[in-house]
N, C-alpha and C positions, 0 to 999 in steps of 0.2 A: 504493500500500500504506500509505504512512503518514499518508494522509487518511485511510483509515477507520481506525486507532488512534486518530490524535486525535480524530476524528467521537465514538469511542467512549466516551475515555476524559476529553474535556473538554468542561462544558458550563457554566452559568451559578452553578454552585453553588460555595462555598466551597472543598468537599470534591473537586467535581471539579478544580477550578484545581490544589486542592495535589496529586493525584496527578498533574497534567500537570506540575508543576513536578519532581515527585519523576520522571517518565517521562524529561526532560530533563537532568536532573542524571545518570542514569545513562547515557545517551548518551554526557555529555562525559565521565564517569568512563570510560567502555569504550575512547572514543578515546584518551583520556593513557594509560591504564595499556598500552594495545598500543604504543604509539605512542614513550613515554620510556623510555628506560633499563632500567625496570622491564618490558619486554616485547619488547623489539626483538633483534636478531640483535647477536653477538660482533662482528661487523664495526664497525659503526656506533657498537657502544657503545663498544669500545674508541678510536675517532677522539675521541669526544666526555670519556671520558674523559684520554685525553691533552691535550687542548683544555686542560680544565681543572686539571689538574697542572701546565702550563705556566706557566698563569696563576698559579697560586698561587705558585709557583715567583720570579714575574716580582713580582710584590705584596713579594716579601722585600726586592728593590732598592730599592724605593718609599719604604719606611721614612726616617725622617728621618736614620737611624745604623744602616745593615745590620749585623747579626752576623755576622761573620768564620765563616766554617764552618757559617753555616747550611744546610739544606734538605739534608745528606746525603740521608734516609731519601727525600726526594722525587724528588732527580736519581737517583736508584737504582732506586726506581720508574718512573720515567720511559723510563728506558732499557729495563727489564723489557717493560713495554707496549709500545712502540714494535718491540722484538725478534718480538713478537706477530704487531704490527698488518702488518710489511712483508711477513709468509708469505701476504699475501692478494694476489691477482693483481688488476690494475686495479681499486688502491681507491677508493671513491668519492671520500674526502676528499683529495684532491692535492695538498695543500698540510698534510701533517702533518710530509713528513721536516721542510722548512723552518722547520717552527715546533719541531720538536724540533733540531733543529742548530743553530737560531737561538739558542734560549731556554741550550742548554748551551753554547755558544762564549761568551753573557753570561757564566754563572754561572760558567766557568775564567777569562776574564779578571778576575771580580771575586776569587774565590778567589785566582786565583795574584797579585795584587798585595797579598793580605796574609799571603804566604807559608802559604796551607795547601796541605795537601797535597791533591791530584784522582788519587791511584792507583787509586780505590778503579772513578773513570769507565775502561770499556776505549779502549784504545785509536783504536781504529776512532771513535770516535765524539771524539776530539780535535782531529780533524783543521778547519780552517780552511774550508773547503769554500763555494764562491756560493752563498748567498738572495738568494729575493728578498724577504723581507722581514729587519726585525728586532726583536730584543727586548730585554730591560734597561732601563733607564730614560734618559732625555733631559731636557735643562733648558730652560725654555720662559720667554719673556719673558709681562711682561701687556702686555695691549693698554693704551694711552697715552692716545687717542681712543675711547675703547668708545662708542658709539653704541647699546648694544642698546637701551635705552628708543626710540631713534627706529623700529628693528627692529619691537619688539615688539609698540605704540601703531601702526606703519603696517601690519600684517596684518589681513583680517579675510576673513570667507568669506562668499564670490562664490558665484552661482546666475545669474550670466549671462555667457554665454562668446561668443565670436566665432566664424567656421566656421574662422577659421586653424592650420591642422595645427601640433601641434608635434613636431617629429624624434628621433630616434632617438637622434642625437646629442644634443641637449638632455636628453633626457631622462634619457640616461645620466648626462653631468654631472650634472644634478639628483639622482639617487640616490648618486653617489658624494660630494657635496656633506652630503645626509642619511643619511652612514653615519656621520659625524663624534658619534652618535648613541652614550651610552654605554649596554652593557647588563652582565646580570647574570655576574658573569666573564669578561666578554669574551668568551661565547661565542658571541655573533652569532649568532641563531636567525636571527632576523626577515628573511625574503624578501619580496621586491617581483613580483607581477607586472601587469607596465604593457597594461593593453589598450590597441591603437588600431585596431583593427578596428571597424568602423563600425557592421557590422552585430552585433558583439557587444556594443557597448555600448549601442546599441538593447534590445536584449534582458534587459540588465542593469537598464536604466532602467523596462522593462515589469516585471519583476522584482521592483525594490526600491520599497516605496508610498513611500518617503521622497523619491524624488525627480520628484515630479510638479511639473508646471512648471519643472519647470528647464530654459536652454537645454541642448541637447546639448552634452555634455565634448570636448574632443579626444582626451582621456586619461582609465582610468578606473583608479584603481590598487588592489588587492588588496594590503593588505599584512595576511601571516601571519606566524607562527610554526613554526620547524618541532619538533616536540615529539621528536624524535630526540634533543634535545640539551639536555633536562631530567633529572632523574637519579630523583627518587622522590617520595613525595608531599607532600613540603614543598614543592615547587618547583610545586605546579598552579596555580597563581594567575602567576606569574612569567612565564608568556607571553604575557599582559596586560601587565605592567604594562614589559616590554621591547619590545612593540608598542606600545605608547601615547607614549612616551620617541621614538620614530623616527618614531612619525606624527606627530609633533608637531616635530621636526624638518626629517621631510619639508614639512611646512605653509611652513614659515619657509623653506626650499629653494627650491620651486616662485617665491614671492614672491621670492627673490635672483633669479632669473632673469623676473622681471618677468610671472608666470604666476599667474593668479587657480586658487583653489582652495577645496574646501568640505569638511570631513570627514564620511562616513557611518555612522553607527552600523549596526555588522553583528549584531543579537541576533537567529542564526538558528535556523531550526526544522532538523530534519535534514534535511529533504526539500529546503529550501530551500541547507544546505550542499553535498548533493549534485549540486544542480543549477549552484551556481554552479563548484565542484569541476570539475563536467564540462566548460562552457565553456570554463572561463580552462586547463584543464589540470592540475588543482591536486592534485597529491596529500592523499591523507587525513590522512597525518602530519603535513601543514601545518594547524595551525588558525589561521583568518581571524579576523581579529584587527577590522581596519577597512576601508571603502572609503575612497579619496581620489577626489573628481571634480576635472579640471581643465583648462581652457584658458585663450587668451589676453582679454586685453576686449575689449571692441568697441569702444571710444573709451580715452584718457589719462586719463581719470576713469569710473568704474566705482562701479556701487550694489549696496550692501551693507546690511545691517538695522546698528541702533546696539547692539542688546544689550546691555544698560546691564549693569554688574558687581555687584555687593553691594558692598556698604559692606566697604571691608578689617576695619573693627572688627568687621564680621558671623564674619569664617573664618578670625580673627588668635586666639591662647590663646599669653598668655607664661604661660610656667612656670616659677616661679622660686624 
C-alpha cells in the first residue's frame, strides 16, 4: 500500500520531493501525538508523569544549598498521583511505588533534619518501607586517572566481524554498562532490542542498503525511544536527541567489552518502520531511533576506515 502512495506522490520534481517530505512529516507527527502524553491512556500517563515529579523533586537536593521547605506543592502532588496510579490493577510500570517511597523517605529525611514540618505528607506514606532503589542525592569522587582520551581516540566503527556469538550474558552487561547514559529527566525512554537470531539479522541486513558488505553482526541492536514518556510538543525532537546520548554510549560499551561495532542510520520510510517493527517485535510507541551492528574481530587488530575529523577551528565558536 505504501508503495503506491509514494509511486504517487514522489517523483523527480522539486515539488514532488516537498510533498513527500510534507507526506513524512505527518506520519511522524501522527505517531508522537498518539503515542506521548498528549494521546495515550491515564495509565501510562500518569507513570510517566510521576516519573517526572520525582525527578524534579530529586533536582531540588542537587542544588549547591537546598531550601529548607522546598517542593511542598510537589510532594503533594506526588502523593495525589500516585493515590491515582495504585487503583490500577497490574500496572505496567512496576517500579513506581519505589520511586515514589524512595524519592519521599529523601525528601522527610532532608526536611526533618532542618526541623520543618512533613504533617502536611499522610501518614501511610512515612513509613521506612524496602526499595530497591534510591533517591536524593550522593557524593561522588572524580576519577584521578581519567583515561577517556585513550577511550575515546581507541573507538572506531568496524564493518568486519568474526562468526563468534556473543551471549546473553554479555550483552546484558553491555547495556547495563550503556545505561550509565544520561537522558532528558531521567526518564529513561530509550529501549534496546538486541537481535541475535540469525536468520533475522539476515533479513535486517537485506533490508537496510546501508549495510552491504558488511561481514555479518552477531548482534544487531535496535535502539528506540518509547514516546509514552514525552509529555507534549516541545518534547518531539527529544527522543532523538536521548537516543543518540545512549547510542553513543552504547558504542563506547560494546568497545569496554572488547566488541567491535558500527552505528546505523535509521531515516525510515513507514513501510520500512513497519517492517522492521514486525521483526524485532517492536511496538509502534517505540520510535527507532538507531541500529547498532556488532561483533567480535577476527584477529587482535581489526580494520577500520580513518575518517579524518575537521579541523576543531572548523565547529569550535567562542562567545564571548
Amino acid at each position: 500500500m505504501f508503495g503506491k502512495i509514494k509511486q504517487y506522490i514522489y517523483n523527480k520534481t522539486k515539488f514532488g520531493r516537498t510533498r513527500y517530505l510534507n507526506y513524512l512529516y505527518q506520519y511522524d507527527l501522527k505517531q508522537y501525538f498518539d503515542n506521548s502524553l498528549m494521546g495515550i491512556g491515564e495509565e501510562k500517563k500518569l507513570a510517566t508523569q510521576i516519573r517526572l515529579l520525582a525527578h524534579a523533586i530529586e533536582k531540588g537536593f542537587s542544588l549547591s544549598v537546598p531550601k529548607p521547605g522546598f517542593g511542598k506543592k510537589k510532594i503533594i502532588e506526588l502523593v495525589y498521583l500516585y493515590e491515582k496510579y495504585k487503583l490500577y490493577k497490574n500496572p505496567e510500570d512496576d517500579q513506581i511505588r519505589d520511586v515514589v517511597f524512595a524519592t519521599l523517605n529523601a525528601y522527610i529525611q532532608f526536611q526533618k533534619s532542618n526541623n520543618i514540618d512533613i504533617s502536611f505528607i499522610p501518614e501511610q506514606y512515612r513509613q521506612n518501607g524496602k526499595n530497591d532503589i534510591k533517591a536524593g542525592t550522593a557524593y561522588y569522587k572524580l576519577l584521578e586517572n581519567n583515561n577517556f582520551a585513550e577511550i575515546a581516540y581507541a573507538r572506531h566503527s568496524s564493518r568486519c566481524f568474526s562468526k563468534k556469538s556473543v551471549s546473553e550474558y554479555t550483552i546484558k552487561e553491555v547495556i547495563k554498562l550503556a545505561q550509565t547514559a544520561p537522558s532528558a529527566c531521567n526518564r529513561q525512554a530509550t529501549r534496546v532490542y538486541a537481535c541475535i537470531n540469525s536468520h533475522k539479522i539476515d533479513e535486517i541486513m537485506k533490508m537496510h542498503g546501508g549495510l552491504n558488505g558488511f561481514d555479518k553482526p552477531s548482534v544487531i541492536f535496535a535502539v528506540t525511544g518509547d514516546l509514552n514518556l514525552y509529555q507534549n510538543e516541545f518534547e518531539r525532537n527529544t527522543v532523538y536527541v536521548d537516543g543518540g546520548i545512549f547510542v553513543m554510549n552504547l558504542l563506547y560499551s560494546l568497545n569496554a567489552f572488547n566488541i567491535l561495532s558500527c552505528p546505523i542510520i535509521w531515516g525510515s520510510e513507514p513501510d520500512m518502520d513497519g517492517k522492521l517493527e514486525h521483526l524485532l517485535e517492536i511496538p509502534h510507541s517505540h520510535k527507532i531511533v538507531a541500529l547498532v551492528v556488532a561483533g567480535y574481530p577476527k584477529e587482535k587488530e581489526y580494520k577500520a576506515a580513518i575518517s579524518a575529523k575537521r579541523e576543531v577551528e572548523r565547529i569550535l565558536y567562542y562567545v564571548r
